[in-house]
Each structure stands twice: as structure tokens, then as C-alpha cells.
Biotite code that builds the C-alpha atoms (Angstrom):
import biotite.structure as struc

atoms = struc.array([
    struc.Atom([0.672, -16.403, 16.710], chain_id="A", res_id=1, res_name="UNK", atom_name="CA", element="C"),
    struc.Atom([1.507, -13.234, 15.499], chain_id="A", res_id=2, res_name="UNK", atom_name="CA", element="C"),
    struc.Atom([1.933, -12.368, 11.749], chain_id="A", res_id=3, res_name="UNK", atom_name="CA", element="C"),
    struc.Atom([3.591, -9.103, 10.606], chain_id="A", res_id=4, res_name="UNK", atom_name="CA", element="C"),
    struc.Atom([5.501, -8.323, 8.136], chain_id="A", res_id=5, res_name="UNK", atom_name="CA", element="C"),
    struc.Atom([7.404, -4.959, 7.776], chain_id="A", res_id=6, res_name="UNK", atom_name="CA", element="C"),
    struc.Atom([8.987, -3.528, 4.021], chain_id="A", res_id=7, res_name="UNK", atom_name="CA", element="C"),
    struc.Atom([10.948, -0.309, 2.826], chain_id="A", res_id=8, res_name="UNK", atom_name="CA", element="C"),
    struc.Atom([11.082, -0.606, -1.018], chain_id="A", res_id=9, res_name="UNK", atom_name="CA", element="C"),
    struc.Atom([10.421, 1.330, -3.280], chain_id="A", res_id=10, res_name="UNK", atom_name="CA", element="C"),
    struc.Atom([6.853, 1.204, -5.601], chain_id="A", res_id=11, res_name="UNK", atom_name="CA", element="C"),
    struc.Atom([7.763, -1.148, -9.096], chain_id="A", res_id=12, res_name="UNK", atom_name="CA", element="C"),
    struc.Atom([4.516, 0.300, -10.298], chain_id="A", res_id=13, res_name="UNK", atom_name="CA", element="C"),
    struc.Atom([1.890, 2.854, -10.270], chain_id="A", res_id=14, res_name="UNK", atom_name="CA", element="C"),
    struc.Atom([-0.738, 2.393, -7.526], chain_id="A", res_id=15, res_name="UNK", atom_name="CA", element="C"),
    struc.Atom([-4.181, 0.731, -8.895], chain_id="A", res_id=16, res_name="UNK", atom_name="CA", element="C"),
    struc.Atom([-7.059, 1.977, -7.651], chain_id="A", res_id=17, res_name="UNK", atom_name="CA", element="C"),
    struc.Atom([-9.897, -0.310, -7.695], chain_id="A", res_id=18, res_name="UNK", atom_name="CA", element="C"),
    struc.Atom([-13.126, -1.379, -5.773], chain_id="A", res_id=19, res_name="UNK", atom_name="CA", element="C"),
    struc.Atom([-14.482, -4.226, -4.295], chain_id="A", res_id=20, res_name="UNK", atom_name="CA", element="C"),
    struc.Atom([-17.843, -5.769, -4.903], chain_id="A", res_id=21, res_name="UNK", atom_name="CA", element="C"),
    struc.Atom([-19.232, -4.361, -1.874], chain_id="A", res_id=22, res_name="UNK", atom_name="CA", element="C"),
    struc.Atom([-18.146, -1.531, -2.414], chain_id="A", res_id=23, res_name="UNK", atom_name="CA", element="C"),
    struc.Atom([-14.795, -1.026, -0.438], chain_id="A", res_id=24, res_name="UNK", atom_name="CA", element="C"),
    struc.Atom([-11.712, 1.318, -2.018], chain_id="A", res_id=25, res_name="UNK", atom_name="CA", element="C"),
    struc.Atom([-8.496, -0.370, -2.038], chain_id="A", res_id=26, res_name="UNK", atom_name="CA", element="C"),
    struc.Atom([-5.721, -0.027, -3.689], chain_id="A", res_id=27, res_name="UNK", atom_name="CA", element="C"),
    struc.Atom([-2.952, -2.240, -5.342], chain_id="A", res_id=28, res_name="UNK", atom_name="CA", element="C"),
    struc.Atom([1.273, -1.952, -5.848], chain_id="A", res_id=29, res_name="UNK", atom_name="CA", element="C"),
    struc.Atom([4.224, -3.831, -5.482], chain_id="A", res_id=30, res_name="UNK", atom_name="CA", element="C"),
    struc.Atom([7.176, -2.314, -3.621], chain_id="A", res_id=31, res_name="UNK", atom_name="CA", element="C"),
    struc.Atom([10.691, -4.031, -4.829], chain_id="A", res_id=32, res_name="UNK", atom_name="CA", element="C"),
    struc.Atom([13.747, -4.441, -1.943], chain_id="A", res_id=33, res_name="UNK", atom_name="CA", element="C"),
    struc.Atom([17.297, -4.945, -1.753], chain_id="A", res_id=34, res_name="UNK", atom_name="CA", element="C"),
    struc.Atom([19.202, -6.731, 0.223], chain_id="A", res_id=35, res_name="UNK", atom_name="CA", element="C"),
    struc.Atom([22.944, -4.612, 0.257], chain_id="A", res_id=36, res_name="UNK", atom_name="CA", element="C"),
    struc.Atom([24.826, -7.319, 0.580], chain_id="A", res_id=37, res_name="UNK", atom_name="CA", element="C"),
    struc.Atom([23.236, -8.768, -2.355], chain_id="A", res_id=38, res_name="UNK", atom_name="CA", element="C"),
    struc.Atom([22.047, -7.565, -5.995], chain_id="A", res_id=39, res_name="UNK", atom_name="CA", element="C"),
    struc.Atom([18.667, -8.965, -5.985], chain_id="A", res_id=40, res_name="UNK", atom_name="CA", element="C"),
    struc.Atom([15.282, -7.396, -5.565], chain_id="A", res_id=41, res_name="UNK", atom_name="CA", element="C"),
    struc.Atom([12.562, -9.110, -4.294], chain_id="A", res_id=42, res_name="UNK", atom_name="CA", element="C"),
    struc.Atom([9.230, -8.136, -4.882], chain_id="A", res_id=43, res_name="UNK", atom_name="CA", element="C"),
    struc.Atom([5.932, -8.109, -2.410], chain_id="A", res_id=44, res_name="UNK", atom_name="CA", element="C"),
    struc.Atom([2.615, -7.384, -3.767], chain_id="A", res_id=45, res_name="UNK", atom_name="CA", element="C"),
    struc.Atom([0.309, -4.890, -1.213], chain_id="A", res_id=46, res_name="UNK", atom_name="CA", element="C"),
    struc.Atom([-3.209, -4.081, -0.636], chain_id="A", res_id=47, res_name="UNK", atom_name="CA", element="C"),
    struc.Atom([-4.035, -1.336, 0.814], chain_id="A", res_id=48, res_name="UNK", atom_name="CA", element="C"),
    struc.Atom([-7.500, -0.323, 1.942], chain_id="A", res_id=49, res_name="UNK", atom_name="CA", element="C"),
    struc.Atom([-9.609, 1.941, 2.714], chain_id="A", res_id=50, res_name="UNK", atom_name="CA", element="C"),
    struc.Atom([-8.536, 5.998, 2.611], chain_id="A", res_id=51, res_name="UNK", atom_name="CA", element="C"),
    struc.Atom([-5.213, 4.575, 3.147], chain_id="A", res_id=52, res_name="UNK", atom_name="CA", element="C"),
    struc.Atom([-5.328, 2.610, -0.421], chain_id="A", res_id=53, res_name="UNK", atom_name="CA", element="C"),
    struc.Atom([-7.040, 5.789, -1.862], chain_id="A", res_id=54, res_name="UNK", atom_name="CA", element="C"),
    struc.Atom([-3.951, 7.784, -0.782], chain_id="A", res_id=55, res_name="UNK", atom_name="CA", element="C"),
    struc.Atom([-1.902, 5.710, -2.090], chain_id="A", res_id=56, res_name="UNK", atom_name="CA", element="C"),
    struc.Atom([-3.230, 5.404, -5.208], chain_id="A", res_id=57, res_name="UNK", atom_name="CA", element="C"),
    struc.Atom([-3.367, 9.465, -5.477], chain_id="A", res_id=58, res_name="UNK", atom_name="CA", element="C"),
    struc.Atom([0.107, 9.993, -4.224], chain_id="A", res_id=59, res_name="UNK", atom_name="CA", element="C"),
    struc.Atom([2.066, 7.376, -4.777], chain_id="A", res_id=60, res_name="UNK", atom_name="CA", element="C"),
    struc.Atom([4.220, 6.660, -8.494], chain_id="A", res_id=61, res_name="UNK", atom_name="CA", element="C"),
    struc.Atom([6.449, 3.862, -9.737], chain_id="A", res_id=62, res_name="UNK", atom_name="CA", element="C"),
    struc.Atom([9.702, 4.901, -8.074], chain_id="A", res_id=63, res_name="UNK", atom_name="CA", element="C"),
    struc.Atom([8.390, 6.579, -4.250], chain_id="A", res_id=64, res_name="UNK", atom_name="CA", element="C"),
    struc.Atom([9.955, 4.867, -1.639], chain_id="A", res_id=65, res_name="UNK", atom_name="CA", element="C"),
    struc.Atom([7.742, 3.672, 1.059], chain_id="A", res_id=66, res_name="UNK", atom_name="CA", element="C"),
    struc.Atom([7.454, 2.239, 4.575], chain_id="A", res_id=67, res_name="UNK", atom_name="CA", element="C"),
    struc.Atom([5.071, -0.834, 4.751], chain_id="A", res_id=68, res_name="UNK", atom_name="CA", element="C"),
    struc.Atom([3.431, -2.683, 7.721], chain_id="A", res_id=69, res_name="UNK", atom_name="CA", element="C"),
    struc.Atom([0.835, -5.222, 8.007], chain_id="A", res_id=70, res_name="UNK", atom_name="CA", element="C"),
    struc.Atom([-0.016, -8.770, 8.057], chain_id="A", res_id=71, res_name="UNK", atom_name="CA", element="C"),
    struc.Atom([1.181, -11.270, 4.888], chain_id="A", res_id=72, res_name="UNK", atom_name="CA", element="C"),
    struc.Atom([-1.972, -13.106, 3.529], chain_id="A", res_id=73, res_name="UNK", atom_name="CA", element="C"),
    struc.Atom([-2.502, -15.980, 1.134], chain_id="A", res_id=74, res_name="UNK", atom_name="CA", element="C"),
    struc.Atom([-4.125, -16.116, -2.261], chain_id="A", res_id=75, res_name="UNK", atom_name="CA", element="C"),
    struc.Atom([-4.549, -20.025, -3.386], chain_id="A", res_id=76, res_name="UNK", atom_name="CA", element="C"),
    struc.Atom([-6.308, -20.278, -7.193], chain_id="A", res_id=77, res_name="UNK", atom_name="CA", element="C"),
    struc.Atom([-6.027, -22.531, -10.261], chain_id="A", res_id=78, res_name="UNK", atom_name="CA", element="C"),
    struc.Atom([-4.151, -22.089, -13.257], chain_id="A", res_id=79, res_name="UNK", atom_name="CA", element="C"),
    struc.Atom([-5.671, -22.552, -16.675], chain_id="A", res_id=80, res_name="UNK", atom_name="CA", element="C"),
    struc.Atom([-4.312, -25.561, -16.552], chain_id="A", res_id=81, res_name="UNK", atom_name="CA", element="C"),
    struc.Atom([-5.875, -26.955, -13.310], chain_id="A", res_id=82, res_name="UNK", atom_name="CA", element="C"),
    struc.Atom([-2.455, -26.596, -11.598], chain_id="A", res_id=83, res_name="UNK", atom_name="CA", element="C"),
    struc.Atom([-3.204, -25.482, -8.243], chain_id="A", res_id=84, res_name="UNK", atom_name="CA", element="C"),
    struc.Atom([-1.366, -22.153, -7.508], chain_id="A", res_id=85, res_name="UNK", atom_name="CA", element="C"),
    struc.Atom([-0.803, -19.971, -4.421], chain_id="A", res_id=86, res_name="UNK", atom_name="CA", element="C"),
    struc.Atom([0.309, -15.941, -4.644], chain_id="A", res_id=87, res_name="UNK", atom_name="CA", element="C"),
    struc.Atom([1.367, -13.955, -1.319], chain_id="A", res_id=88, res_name="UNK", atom_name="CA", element="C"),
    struc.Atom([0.431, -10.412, -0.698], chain_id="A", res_id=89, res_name="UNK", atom_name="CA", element="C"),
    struc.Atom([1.074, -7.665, 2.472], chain_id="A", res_id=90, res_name="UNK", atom_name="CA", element="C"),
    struc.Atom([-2.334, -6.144, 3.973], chain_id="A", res_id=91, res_name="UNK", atom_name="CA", element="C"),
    struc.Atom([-1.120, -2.228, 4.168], chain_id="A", res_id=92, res_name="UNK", atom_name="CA", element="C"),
    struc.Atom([-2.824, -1.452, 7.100], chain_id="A", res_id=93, res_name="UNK", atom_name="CA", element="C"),
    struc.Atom([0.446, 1.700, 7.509], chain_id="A", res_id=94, res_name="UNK", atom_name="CA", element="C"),
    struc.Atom([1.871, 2.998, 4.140], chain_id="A", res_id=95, res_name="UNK", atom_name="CA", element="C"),
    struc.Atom([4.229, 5.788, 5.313], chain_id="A", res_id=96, res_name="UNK", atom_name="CA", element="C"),
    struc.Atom([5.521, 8.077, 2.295], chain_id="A", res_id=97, res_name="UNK", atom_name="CA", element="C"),
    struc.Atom([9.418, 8.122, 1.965], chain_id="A", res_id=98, res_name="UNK", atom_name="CA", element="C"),
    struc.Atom([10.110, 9.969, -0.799], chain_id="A", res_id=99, res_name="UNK", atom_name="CA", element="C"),
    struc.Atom([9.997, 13.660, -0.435], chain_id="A", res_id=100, res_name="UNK", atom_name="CA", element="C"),
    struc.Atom([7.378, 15.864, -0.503], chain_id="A", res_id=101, res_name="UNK", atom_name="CA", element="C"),
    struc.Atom([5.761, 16.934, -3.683], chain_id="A", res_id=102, res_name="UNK", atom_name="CA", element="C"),
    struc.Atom([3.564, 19.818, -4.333], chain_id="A", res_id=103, res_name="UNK", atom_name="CA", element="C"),
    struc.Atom([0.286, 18.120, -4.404], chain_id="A", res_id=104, res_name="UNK", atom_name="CA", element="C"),
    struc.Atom([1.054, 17.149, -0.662], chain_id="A", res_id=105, res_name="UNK", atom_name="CA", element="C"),
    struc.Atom([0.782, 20.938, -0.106], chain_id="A", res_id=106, res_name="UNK", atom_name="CA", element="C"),
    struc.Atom([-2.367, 21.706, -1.445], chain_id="A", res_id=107, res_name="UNK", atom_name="CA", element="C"),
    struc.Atom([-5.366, 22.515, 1.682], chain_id="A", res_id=108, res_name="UNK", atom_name="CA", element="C"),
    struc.Atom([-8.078, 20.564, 2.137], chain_id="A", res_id=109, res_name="UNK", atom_name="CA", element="C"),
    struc.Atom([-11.830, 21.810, 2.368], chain_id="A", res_id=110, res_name="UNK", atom_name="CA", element="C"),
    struc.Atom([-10.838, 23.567, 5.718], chain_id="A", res_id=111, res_name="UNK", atom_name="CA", element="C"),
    struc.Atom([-7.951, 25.252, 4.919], chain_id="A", res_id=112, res_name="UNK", atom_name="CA", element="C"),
    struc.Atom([-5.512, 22.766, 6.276], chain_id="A", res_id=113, res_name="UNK", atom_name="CA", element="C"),
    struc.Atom([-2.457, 20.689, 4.878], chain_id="A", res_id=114, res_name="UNK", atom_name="CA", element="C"),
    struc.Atom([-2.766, 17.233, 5.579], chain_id="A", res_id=115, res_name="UNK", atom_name="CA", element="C"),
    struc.Atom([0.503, 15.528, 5.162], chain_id="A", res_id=116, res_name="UNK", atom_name="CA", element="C"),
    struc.Atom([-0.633, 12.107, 4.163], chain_id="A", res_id=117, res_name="UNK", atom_name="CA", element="C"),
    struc.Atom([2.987, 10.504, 4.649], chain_id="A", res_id=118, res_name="UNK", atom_name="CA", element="C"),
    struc.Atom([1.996, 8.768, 8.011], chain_id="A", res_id=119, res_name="UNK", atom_name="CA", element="C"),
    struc.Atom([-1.467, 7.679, 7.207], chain_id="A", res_id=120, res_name="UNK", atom_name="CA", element="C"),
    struc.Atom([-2.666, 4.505, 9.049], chain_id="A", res_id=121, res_name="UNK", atom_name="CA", element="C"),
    struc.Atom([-6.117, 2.679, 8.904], chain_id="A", res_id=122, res_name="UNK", atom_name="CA", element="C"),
    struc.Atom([-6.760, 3.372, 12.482], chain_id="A", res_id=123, res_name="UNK", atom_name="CA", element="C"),
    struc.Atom([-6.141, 7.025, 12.233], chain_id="A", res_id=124, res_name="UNK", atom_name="CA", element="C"),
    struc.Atom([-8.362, 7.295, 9.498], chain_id="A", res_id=125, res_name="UNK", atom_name="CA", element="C"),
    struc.Atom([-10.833, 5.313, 11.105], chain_id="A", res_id=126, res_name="UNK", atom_name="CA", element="C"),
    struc.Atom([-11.432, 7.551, 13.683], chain_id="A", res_id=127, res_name="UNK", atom_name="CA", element="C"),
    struc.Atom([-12.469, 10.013, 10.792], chain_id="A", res_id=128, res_name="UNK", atom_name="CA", element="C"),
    struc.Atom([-16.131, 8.261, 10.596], chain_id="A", res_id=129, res_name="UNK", atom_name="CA", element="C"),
    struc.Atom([-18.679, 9.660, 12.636], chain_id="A", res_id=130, res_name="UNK", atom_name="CA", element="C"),
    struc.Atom([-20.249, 6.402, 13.430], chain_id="A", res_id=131, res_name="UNK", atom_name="CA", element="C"),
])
């Protein structure tokens, strides 16, 4: 079985970044899309984590339109009223920046360079780690 989803949208919120309890950066949004046929949005909620989620979370606004790929996971919890619930989010393991460039996006890094971070995947910043 194979489980991917794929979503252009654009963000319905600022990026929250947050950490888990062992530690782990990740990073929350929603990104809102729309059919053109019809005039509804629906909404996904993403994850992102890692130095993905941290870039997203330091270049992304409510508004940016973005590329999304990864797989959809569930979230099943209990209301306060003992009402079983479940919630769906996408795992962002590729966040590709849509919108154009801004000026931060130009600023070098440590070594002089300009990293565009529009294309940044999990993997490529994986192989970042010296170990």
C-alpha cells in the first residue's frame, strides 16, 4: 500500500514552531485549496519536521502559497465529553515555497552562500548531519 498525498494551497495561518518531548523541531500550518470548478476551500493540517518544519516556520506567513508532499496520518482522541474523535494531518516530508522570493531568502549563510530554501526536503537536509 502506498499512502501519499500531494497539496498546493496556500498557508491559512502562520507557521507554529514547536518541539517535541524528545526534543525534535517541527513545525505546524494548515494550507487551504480550491477546487476551480467549485467555491469551496478545504483545509489540511501539516507537520513538518525537522529543518524542514524550522524553515517553514521562519519563512513561511498566512497567505505563501506552497507545494506539499507526504504521507496523510491519523490522530484518534476523546472529546471532553468522552466522544471518541479522529483529526487527519499531512507529514511534510517536501514543503516547496511558491510564493516569490522575499528578501530574507537572500540573506548568506555562515559561509557566504544563499541558500534558497524553496525546495527543501527531509532527505536533503538529512544528508547535512555528519553522522
Amino acid at each position: 500500500m502506498y499512502n501519499k498525498v500531494t497539496i498546493i494551497g496556500n498557508l491559512g495561518r502562520d507557521p507554529e514552531a514547536k518541539q517535541s518531548g524528545s526534543g525534535t523541531d517541527f513545525s505546524t500550518f494548515s494550507v487551504g485549496t480550491q477546487n476551480r470548478s467549485e467555491d469551496k476551500t478545504e483545509w489540511f493540517n501539516v507537520v513538518a519536521f525537522g529543518k524542514v518544519g524550522v524553515a517553514c516556520s521562519e519563512y513561511l506567513k498566512k497567505g505563501d502559497k506552497v507545494f506539499v508532499e507526504g504521507p496523510l496520518r491519523s490522530n484518534e482522541w476523546e472529546d471532553g465529553e468522552g466522544l471518541k474523535r479522529t483529526s487527519y494531518s499531512v507529514t511534510g516530508n517536501t514543503v516547496k515555497f511558491l510564493s516569490p522570493k522575499k528578501e530574507s531568502f537572500d540573506r548568506p549563510d555562515d559561509n557566504g552562500q544563499r541558500e534558497d530554501p524553496s525546495s527543501l526536503t527531509q532527505s536533503k537536509l538529512d544528508k547535512d548531519i555528519p553522522f
